[in-house]
C-alpha positions in Angstrom: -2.4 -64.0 -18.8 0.7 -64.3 -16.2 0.9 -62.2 -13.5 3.5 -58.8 -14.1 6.0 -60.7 -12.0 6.7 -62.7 -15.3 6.5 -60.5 -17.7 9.2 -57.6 -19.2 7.5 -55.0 -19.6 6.0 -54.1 -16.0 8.2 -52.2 -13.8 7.4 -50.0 -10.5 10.8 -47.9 -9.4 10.6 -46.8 -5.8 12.8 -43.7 -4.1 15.9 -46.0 -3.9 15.7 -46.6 -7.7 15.0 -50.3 -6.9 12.9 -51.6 -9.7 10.4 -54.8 -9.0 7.9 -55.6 -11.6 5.0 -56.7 -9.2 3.8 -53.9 -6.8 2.8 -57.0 -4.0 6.8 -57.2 -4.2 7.5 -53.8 -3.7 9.9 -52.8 -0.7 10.8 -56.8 -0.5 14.5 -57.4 -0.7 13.6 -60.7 -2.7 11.4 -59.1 -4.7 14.1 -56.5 -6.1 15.1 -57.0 -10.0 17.1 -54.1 -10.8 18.3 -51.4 -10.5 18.3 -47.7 -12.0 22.1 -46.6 -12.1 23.0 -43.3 -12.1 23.2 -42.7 -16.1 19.1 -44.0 -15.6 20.1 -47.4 -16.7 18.4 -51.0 -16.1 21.0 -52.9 -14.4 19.2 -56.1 -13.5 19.8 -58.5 -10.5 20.1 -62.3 -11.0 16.1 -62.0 -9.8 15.4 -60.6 -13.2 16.7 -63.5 -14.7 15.6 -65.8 -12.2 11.8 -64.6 -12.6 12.0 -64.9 -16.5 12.4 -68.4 -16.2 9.4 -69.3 -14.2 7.4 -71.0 -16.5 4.7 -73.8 -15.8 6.4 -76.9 -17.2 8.7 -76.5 -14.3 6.2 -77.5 -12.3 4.6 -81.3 -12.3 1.9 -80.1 -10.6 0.8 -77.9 -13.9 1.8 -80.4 -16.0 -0.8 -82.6 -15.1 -3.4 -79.5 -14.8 -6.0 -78.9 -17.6 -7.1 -75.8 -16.2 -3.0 -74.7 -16.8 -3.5 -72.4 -19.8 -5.8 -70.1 -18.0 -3.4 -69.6 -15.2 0.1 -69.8 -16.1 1.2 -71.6 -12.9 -0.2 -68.7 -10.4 0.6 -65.5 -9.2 3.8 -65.7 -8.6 4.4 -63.0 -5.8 1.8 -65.2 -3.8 3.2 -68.4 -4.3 6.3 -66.4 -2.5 4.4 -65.6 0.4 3.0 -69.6 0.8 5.7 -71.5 -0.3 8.8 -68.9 0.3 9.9 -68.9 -3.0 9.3 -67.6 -6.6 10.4 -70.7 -8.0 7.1 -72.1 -7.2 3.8 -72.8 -8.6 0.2 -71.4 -6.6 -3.4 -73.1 -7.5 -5.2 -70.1 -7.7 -8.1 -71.6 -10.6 -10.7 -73.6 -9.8 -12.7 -75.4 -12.6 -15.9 -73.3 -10.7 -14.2 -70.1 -11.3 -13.0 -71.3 -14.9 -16.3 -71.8 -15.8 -17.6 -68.6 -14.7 -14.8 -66.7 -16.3 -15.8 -67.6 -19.5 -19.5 -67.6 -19.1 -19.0 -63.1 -18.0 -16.5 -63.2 -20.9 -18.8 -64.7 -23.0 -21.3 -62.5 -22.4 -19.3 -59.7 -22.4 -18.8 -60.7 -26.3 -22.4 -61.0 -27.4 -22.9 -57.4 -25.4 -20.3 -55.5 -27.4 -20.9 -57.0 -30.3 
């Protein structure tokens, strides 16, 4: 599952009416993609758009991943803060952790079964 940061249907609005969709964003100028106006509109910023189209295969890094699917190139608010911009990809999913994901989810299943 991506991170709220790409995704459009996550929002947080602060006092200002500046709307972010990823609270690690929030009161970070970058991090701003909209607006509320005063009729308590959306008016998004180029950021919105921007954000939308972060996707993996813009990354040749994740295209050469096969643990890709399971991370959908990082959280993209972190890979901000290392790399200084959105448009970038963060290696947050180690094969170890993989592997232990499934195994809790796994038994998760068999539990609620």
């Amino acid at each position: 599952m991506p991170c709220s940061l790409n995704t459009v249907n996550t929002f947080f609005i602060d006092c200002n009416f500046d709307v972010y969709n990823c609270t690690l964003m929030l009161q970070n100028p970058n991090g701003v993609i909209g607006v509320i106006d005063s009729a308590g509109n959306f008016v998004p910023k180029p950021t919105f758009y921007t954000l939308m189209r972060r996707t993996p295969d813009r990354f040749q890094n994740c295209l050469k991943c096969k643990l890709l699917p399971t991370c959908a190139s990082g959280c993209a608010a972190n890979a901000y803060f290392e790399n200084g911009t959105l448009q970038s990809s963060l290696c947050e999913v180690s094969e170890e952790r993989l592997v232990c994901y499934l195994k809790d989810y796994i038994s998760l299943l068999w539990t609620y079964d």
